[in-house]
N, CA, C and O atoms as a Tripos MOL2 file, in Angstrom:
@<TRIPOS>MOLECULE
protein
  204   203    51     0     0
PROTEIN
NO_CHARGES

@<TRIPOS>ATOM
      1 N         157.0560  123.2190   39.7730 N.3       1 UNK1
      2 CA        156.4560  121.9170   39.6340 C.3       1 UNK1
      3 C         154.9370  122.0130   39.6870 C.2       1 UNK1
      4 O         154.1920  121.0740   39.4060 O.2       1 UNK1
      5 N         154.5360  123.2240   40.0700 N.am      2 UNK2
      6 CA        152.8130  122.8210   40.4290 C.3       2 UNK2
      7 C         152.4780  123.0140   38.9170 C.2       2 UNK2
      8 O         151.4040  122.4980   38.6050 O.2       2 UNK2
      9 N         152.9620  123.4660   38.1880 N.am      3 UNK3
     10 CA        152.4820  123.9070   36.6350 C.3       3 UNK3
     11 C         152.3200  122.9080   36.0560 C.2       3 UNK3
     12 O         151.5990  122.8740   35.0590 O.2       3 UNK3
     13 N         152.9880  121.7670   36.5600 N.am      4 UNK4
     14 CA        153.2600  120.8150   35.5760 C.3       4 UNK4
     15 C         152.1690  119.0970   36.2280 C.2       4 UNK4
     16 O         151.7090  118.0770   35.7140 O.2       4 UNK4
     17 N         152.2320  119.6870   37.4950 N.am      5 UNK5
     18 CA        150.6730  119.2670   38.4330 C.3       5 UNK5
     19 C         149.6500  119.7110   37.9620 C.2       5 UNK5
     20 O         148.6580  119.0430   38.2510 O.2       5 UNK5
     21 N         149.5250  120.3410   37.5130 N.am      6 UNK6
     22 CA        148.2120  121.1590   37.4290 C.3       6 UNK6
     23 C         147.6790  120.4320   35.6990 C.2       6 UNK6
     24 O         146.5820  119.9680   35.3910 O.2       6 UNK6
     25 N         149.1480  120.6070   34.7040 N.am      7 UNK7
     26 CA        148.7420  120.3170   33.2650 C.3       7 UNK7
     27 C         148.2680  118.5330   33.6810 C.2       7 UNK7
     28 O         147.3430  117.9880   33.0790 O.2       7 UNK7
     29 N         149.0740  117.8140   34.7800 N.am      8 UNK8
     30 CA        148.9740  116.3370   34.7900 C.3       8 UNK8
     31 C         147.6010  115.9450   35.3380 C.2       8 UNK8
     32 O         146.9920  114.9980   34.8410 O.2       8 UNK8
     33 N         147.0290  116.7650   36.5060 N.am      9 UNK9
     34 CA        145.6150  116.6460   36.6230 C.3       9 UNK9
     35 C         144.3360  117.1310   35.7910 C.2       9 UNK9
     36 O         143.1510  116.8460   35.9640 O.2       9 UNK9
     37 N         144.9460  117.9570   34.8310 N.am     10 UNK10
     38 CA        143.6470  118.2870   33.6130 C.3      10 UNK10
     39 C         143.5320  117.2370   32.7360 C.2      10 UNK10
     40 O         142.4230  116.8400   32.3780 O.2      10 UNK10
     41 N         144.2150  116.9080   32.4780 N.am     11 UNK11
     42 CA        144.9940  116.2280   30.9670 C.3      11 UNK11
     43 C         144.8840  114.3170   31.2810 C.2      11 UNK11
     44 O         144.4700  113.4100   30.5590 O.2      11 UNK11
     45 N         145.3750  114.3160   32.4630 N.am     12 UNK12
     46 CA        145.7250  113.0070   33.1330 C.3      12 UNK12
     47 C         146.8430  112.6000   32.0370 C.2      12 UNK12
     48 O         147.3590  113.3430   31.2010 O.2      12 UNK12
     49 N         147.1980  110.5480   32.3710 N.am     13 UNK13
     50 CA        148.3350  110.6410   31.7550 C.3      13 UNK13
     51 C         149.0990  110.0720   32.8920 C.2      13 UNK13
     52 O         148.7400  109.7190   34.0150 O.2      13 UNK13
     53 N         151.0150  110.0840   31.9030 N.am     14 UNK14
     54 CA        151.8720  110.0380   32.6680 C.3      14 UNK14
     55 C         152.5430  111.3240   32.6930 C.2      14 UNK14
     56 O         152.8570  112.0470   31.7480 O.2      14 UNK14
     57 N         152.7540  111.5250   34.2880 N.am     15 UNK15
     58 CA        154.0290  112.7830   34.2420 C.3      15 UNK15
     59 C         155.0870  112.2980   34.9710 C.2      15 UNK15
     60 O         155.0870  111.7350   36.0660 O.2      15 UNK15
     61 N         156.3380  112.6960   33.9420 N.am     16 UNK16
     62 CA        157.2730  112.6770   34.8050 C.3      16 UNK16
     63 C         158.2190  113.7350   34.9410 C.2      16 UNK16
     64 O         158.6460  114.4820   34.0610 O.2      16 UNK16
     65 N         158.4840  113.7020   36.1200 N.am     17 UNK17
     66 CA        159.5540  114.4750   37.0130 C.3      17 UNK17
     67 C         161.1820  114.2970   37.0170 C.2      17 UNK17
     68 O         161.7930  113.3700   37.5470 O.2      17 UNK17
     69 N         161.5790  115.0850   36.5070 N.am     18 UNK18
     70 CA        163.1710  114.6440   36.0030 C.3      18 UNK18
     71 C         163.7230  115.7500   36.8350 C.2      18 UNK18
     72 O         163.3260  116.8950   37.0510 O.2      18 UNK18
     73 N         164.8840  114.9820   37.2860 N.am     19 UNK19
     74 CA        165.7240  115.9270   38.5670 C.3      19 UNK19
     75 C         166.2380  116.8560   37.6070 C.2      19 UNK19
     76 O         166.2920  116.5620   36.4130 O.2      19 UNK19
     77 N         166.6900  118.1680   38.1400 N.am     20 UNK20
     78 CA        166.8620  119.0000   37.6400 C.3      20 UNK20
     79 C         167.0220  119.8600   36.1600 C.2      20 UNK20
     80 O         167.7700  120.7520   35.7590 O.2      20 UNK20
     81 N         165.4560  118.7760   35.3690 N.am     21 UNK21
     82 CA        165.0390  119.3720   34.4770 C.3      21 UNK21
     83 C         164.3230  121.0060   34.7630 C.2      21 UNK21
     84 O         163.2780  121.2310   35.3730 O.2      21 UNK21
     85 N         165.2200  121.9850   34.1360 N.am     22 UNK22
     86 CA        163.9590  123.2220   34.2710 C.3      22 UNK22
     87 C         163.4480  123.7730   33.1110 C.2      22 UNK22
     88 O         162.2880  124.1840   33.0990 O.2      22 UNK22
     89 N         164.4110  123.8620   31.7820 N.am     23 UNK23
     90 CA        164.1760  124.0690   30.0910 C.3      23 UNK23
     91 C         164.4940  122.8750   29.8410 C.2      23 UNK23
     92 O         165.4140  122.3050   30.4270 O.2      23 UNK23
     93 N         163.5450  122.1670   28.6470 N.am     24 UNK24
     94 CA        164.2470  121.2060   27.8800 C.3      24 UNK24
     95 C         165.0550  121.5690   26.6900 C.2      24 UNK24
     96 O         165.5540  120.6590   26.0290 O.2      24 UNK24
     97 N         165.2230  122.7380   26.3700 N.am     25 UNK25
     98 CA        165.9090  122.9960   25.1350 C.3      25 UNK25
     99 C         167.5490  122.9720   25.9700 C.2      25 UNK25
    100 O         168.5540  122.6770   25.3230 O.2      25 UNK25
    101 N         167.6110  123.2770   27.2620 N.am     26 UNK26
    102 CA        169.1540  123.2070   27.7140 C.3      26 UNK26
    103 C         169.3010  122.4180   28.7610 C.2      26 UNK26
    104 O         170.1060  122.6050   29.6730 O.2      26 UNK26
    105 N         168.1950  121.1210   28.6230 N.am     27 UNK27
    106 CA        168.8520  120.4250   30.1990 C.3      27 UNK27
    107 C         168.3310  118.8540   29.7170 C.2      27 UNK27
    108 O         168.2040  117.8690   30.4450 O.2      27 UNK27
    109 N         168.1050  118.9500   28.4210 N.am     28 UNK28
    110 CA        167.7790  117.5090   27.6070 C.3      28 UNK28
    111 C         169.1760  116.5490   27.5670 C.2      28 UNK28
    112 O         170.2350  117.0550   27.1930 O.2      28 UNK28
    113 N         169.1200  115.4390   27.8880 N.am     29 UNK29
    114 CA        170.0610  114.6900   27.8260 C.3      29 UNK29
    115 C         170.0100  113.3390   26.5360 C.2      29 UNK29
    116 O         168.9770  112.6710   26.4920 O.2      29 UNK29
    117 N         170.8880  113.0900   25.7740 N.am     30 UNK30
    118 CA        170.5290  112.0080   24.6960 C.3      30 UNK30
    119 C         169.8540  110.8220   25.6610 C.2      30 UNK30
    120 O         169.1930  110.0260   24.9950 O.2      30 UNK30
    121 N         169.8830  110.5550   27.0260 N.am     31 UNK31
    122 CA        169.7820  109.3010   27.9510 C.3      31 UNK31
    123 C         168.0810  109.9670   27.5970 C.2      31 UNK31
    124 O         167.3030  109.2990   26.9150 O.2      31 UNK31
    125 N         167.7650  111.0590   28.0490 N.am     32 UNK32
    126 CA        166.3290  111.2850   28.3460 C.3      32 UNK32
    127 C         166.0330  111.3540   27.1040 C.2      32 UNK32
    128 O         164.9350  110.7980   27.1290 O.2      32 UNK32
    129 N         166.2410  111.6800   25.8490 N.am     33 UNK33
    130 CA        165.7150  112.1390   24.5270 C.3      33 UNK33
    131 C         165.3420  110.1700   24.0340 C.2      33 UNK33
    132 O         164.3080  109.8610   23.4430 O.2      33 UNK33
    133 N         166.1270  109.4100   24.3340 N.am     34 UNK34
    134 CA        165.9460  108.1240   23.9450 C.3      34 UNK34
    135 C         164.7770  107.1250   24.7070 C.2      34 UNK34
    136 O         164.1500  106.1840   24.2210 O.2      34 UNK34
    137 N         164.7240  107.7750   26.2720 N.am     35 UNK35
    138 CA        163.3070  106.8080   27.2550 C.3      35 UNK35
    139 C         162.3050  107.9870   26.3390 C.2      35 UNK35
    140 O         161.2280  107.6360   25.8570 O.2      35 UNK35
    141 N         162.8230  109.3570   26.1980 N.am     36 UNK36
    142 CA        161.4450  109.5630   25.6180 C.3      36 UNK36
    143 C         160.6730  109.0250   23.9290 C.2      36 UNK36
    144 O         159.4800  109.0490   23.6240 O.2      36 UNK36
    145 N         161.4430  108.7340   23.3830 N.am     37 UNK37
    146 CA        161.5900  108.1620   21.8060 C.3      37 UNK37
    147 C         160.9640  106.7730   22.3950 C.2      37 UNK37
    148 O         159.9750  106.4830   21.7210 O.2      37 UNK37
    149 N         161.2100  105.8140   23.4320 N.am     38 UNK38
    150 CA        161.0310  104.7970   23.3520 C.3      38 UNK38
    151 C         159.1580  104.9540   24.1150 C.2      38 UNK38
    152 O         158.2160  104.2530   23.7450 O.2      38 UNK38
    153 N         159.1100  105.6830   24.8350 N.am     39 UNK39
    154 CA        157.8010  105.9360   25.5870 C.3      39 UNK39
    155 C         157.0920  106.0860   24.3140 C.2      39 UNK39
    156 O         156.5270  105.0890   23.8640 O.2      39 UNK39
    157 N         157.0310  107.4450   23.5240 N.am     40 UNK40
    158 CA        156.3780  107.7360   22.6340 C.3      40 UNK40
    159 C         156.2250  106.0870   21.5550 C.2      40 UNK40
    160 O         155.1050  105.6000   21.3970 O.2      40 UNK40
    161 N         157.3310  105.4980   20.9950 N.am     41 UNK41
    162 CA        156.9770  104.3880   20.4190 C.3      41 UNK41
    163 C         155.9130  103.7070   20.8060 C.2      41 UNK41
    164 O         154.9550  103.4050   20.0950 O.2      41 UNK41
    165 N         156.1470  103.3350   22.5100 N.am     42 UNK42
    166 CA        155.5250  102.2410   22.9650 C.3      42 UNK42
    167 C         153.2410  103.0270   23.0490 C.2      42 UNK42
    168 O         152.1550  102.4590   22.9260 O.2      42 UNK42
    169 N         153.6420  104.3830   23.2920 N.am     43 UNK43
    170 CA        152.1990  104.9120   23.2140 C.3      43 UNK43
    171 C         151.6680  104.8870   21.6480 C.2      43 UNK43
    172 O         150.4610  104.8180   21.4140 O.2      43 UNK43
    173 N         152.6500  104.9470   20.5970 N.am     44 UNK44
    174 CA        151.6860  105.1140   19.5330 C.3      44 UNK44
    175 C         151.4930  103.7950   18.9490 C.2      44 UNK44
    176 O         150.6760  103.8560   18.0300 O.2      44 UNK44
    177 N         151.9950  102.5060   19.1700 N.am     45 UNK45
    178 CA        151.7060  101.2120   19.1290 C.3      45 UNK45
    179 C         150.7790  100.4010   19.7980 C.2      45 UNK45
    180 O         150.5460   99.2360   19.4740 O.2      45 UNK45
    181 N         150.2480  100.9960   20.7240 N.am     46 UNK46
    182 CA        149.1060  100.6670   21.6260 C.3      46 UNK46
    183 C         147.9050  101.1840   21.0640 C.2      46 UNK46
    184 O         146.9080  100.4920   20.8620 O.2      46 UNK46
    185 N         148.0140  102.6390   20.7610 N.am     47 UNK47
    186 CA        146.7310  103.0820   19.9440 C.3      47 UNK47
    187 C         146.6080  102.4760   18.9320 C.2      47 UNK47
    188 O         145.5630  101.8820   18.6680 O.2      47 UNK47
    189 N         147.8400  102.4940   17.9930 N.am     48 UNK48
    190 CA        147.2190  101.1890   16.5920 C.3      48 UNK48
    191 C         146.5630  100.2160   17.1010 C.2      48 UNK48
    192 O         145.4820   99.8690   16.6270 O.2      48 UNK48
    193 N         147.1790   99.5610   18.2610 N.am     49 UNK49
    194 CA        146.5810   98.4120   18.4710 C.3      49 UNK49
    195 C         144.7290   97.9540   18.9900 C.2      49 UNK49
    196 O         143.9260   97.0340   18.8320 O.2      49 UNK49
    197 N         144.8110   99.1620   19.5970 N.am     50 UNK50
    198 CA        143.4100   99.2510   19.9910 C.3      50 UNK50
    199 C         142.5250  100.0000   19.0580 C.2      50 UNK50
    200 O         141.3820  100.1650   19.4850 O.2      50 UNK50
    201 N         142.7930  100.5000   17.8640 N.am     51 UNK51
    202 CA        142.3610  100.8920   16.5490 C.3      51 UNK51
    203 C         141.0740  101.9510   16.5460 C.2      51 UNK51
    204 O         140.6130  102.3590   15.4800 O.2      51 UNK51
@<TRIPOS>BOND
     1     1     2 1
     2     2     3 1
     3     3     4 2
     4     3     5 am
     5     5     6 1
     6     6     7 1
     7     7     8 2
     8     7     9 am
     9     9    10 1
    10    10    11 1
    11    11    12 2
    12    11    13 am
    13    13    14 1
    14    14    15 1
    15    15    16 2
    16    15    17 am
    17    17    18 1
    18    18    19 1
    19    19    20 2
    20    19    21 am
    21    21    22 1
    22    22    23 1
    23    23    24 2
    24    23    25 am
    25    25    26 1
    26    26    27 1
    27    27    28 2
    28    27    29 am
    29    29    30 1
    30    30    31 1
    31    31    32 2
    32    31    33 am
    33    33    34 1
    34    34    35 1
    35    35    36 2
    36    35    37 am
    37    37    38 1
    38    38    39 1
    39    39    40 2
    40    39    41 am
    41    41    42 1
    42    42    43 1
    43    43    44 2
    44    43    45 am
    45    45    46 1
    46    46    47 1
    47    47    48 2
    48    47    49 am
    49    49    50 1
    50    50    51 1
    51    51    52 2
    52    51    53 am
    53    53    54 1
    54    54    55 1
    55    55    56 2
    56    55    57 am
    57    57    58 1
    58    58    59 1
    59    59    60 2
    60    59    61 am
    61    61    62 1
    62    62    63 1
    63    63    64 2
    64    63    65 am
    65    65    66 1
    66    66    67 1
    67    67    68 2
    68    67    69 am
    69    69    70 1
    70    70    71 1
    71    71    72 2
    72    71    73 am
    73    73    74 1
    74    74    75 1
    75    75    76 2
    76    75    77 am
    77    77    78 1
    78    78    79 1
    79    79    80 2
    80    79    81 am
    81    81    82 1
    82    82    83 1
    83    83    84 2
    84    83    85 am
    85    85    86 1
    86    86    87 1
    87    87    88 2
    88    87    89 am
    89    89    90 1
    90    90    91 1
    91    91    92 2
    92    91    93 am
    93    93    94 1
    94    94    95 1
    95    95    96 2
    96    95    97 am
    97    97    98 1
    98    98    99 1
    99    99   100 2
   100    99   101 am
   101   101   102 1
   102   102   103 1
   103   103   104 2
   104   103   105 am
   105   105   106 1
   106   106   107 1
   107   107   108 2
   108   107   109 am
   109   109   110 1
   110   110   111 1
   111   111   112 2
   112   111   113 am
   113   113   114 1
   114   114   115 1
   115   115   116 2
   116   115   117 am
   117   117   118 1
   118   118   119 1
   119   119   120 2
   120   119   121 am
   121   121   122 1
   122   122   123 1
   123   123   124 2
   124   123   125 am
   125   125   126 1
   126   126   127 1
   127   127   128 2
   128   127   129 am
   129   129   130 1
   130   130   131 1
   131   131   132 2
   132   131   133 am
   133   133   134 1
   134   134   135 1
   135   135   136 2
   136   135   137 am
   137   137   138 1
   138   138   139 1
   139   139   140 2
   140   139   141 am
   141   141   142 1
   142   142   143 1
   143   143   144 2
   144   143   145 am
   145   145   146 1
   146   146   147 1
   147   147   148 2
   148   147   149 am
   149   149   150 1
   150   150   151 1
   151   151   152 2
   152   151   153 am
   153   153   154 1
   154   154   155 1
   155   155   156 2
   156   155   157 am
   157   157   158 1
   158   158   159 1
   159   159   160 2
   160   159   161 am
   161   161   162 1
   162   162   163 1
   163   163   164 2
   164   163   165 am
   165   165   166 1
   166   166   167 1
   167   167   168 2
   168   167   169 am
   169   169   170 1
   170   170   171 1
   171   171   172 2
   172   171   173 am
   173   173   174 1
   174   174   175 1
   175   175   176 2
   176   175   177 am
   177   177   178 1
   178   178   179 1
   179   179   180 2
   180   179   181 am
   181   181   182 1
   182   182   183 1
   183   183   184 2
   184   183   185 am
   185   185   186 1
   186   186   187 1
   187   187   188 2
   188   187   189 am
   189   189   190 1
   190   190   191 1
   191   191   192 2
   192   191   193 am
   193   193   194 1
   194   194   195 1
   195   195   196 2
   196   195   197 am
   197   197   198 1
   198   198   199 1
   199   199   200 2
   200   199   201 am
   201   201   202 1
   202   202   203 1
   203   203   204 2
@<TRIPOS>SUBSTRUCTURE
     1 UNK1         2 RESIDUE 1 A UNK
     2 UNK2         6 RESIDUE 1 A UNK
     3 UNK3        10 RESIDUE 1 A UNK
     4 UNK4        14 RESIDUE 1 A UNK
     5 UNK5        18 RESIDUE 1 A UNK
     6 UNK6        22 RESIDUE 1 A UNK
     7 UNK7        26 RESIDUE 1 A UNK
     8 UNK8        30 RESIDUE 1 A UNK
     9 UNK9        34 RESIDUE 1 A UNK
    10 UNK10       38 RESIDUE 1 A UNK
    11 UNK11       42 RESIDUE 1 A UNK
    12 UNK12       46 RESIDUE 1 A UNK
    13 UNK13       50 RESIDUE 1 A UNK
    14 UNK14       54 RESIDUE 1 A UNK
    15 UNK15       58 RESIDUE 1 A UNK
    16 UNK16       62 RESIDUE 1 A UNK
    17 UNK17       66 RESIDUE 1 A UNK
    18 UNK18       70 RESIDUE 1 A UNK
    19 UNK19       74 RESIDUE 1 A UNK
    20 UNK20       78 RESIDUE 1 A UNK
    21 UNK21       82 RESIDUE 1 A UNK
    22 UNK22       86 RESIDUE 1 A UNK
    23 UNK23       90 RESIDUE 1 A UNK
    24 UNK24       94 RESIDUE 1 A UNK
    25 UNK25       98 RESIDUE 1 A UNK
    26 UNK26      102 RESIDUE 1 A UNK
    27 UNK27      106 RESIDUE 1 A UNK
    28 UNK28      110 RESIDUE 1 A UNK
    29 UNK29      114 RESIDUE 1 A UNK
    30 UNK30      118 RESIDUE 1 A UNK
    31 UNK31      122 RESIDUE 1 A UNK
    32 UNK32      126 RESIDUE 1 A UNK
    33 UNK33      130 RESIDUE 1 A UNK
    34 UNK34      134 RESIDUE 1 A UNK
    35 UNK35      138 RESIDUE 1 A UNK
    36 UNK36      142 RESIDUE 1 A UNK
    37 UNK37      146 RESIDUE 1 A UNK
    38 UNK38      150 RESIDUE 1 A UNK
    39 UNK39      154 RESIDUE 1 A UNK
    40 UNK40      158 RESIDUE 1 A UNK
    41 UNK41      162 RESIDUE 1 A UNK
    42 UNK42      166 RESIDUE 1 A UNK
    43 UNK43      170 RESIDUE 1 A UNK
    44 UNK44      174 RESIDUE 1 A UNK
    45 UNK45      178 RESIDUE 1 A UNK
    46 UNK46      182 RESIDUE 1 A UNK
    47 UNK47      186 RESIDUE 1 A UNK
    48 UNK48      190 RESIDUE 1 A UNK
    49 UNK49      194 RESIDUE 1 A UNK
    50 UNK50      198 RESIDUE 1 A UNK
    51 UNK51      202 RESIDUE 1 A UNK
C-alpha cells in the first residue's frame, strides 16, 4: 500500500483502496470495472465542463 501512497501524494487526486485488490488483471471484479467506468465518466464530463 505505501506505493500506492506515495503515487497518491505526488500526483494528488482520488485513491482508492479496494480490499483485497493486489493485480488488477486477476482480482478485477465487473462490480469494480463498472464504479470505475462510471468515475472515469463522471471525471471526463467535468473537464468538458470547465473547458
Amino acid at each position: 500500500m505505501s506505493d500506492a501512497e506515495a503515487l497518491h501524494a505526488a500526483a494528488g487526486g482520488e485513491l482508492w483502496l479496494e480490499r483485497g485488490m493486489r493485480h488488477a488483471e486477476s482480482a478485477t471484479t465487473p462490480e469494480l470495472v463498472d464504479r470505475m467506468a462510471r468515475w472515469a465518466r463522471t471525471a471526463v464530463e467535468r473537464c468538458a465542463e470547465r473547458g
